[in-house]
Every structure is written in C-alpha cells, then in structure tokens.
C-alpha positions in Angstrom: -20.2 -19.0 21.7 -20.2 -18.0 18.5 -18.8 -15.0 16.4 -19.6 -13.2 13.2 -16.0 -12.2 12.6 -13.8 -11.3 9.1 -11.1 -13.5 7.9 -8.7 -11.9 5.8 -7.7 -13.2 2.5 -5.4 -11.3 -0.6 -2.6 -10.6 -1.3 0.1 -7.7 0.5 -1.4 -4.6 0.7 -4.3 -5.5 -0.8 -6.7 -7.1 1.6 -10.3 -8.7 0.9 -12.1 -10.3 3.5 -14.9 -13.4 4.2 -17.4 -12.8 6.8 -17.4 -15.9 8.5 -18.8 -17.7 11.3 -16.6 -19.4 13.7 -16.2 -20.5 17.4 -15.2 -17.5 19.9 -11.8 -19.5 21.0 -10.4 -20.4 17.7 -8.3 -17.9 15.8 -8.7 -15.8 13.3 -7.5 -18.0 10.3 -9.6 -21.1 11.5 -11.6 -23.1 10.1 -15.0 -21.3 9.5 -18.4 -23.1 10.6 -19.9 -21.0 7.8 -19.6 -18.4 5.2 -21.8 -15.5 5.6 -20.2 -13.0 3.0 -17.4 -11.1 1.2 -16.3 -7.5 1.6 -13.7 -5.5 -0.4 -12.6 -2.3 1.7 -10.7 -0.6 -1.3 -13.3 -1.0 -3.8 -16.0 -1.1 -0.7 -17.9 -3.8 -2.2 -20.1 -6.3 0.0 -21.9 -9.3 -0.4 -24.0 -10.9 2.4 -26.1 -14.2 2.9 -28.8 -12.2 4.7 -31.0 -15.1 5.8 -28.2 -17.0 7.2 -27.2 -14.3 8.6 -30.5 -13.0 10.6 -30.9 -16.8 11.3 -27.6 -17.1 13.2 -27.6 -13.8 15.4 -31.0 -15.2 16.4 -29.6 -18.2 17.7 -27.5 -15.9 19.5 -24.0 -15.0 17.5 -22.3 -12.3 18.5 -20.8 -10.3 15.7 -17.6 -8.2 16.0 -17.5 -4.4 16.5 -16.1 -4.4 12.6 -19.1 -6.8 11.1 -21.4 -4.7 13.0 -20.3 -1.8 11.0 -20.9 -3.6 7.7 -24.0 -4.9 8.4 -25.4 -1.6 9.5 -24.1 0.4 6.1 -25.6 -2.8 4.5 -29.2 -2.2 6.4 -29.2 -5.4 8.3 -29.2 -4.4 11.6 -30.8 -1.3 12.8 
C-alpha cells in the first residue's frame, strides 16, 4: 500500500517538511517513490503537485491524518 506521508527535513527546531509518497512498511526517512510537495509549519507555507497528487489517491494512496489536514486547508480534498 501506499502512503501520502511528510518527511521531515531542517535543521533543530526548525522543521520543514516534503510530502512524499512512499511504501506503507518503510520508514519515515526512506527513500520516497515520489515527491508531491513542500510545507513550512512556522511560516505555514505549502506547495503541492496537485495532479499528481489527485492521480495517486485515485490509484488508491492512503494519506496520513497530518497530509489530510494540509490538503484540506489547501482545497484538495473536500
């Protein structure tokens, strides 16, 4: 199965993440099938690949609790 989950990049205390997707059994810093997007939570900046992104939950990826939240402040999914 796979997962529309965040993989966290930065530095200490300041955190910026990469909406990947990636197999359900690997971990959380592995290697990414594909990049979907970017979000910032200090400055709360996002940036999304919406076709891909609409094209793989239609193939059936599940995304995190998390990524649901930021795709629906973003107006993806409704």
């Amino acid at each position: 199965m796979i997962k529309l989950r965040l993989k966290r990049y930065g530095r200490k205390q300041k955190p910026t993440y990469r909406i990947i997707a990636i197999d359900a059994r690997s971990r959380r810093e592995g290697r990414a099938l594909k990049e979907l997007g970017f979000y910032d939570p200090i400055k709360d900046n996002t940036q999304l690949d919406i076709p891909s992104i609409l094209n793989l939950i239609k193939t059936g990826a599940q995304p995190t609790d998390t990524v649901k939240y930021i795709f629906h402040k973003a107006g993806i999914l409704e």
